[in-house]
N, C-alpha and C positions, 0 to 999 in steps of 0.2 A: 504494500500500500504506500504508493505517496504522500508523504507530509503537505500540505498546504503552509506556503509560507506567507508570514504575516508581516509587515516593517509595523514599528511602531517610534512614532519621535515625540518627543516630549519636552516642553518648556527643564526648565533649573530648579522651579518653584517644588519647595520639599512637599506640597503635598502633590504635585502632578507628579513627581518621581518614587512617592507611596503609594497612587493609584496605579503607574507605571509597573512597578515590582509584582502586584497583585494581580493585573490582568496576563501579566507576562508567566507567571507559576499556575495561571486558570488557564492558559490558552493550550501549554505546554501537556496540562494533565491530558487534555483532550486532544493530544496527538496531533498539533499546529505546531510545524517547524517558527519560531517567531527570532527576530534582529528587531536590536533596539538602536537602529539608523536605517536611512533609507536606501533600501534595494531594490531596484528596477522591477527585478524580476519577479519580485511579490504580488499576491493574487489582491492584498488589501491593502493599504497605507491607514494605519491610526494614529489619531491625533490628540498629545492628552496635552488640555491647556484652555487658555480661552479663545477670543477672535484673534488675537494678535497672532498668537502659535500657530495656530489655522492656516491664516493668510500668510505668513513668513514660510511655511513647508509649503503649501501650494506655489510662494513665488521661487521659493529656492529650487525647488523642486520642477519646473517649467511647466505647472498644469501639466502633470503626466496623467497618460490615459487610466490609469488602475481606478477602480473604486476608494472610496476615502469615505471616512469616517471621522 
């Protein structure tokens, strides 16, 4: 079975790097290959933080075609 890989980026802000930790050990239980930076090649891009985090991975990022969250 193939892992489904997930990027996940995340602000500095210690609680976004506490939700970070926790969907990263949930994602993993459930057999999701997950990086905690962005990789092309992943099926999802998530984004913990507010608008600002949002819009900085979408621009650093160039509007890549993946789904986002």
């Amino acid at each position: 079975m193939n892992e489904k890989l997930i990027s996940i980026v995340s602000n500095n802000n210690s609680q976004s790097l506490y939700a970070e930790n926790i969907l990263v050990k949930t994602l993993i239980d459930r057999n999701f290959k997950v990086k905690t930076e962005y990789d092309p090649d992943a099926e999802l891009l998530i984004t913990i933080g507010g608008d600002g985090a949002f819009l900085r991975t979408m621009h650093k990022y160039d509007f890549h075609e993946m789904s986002v969250i």
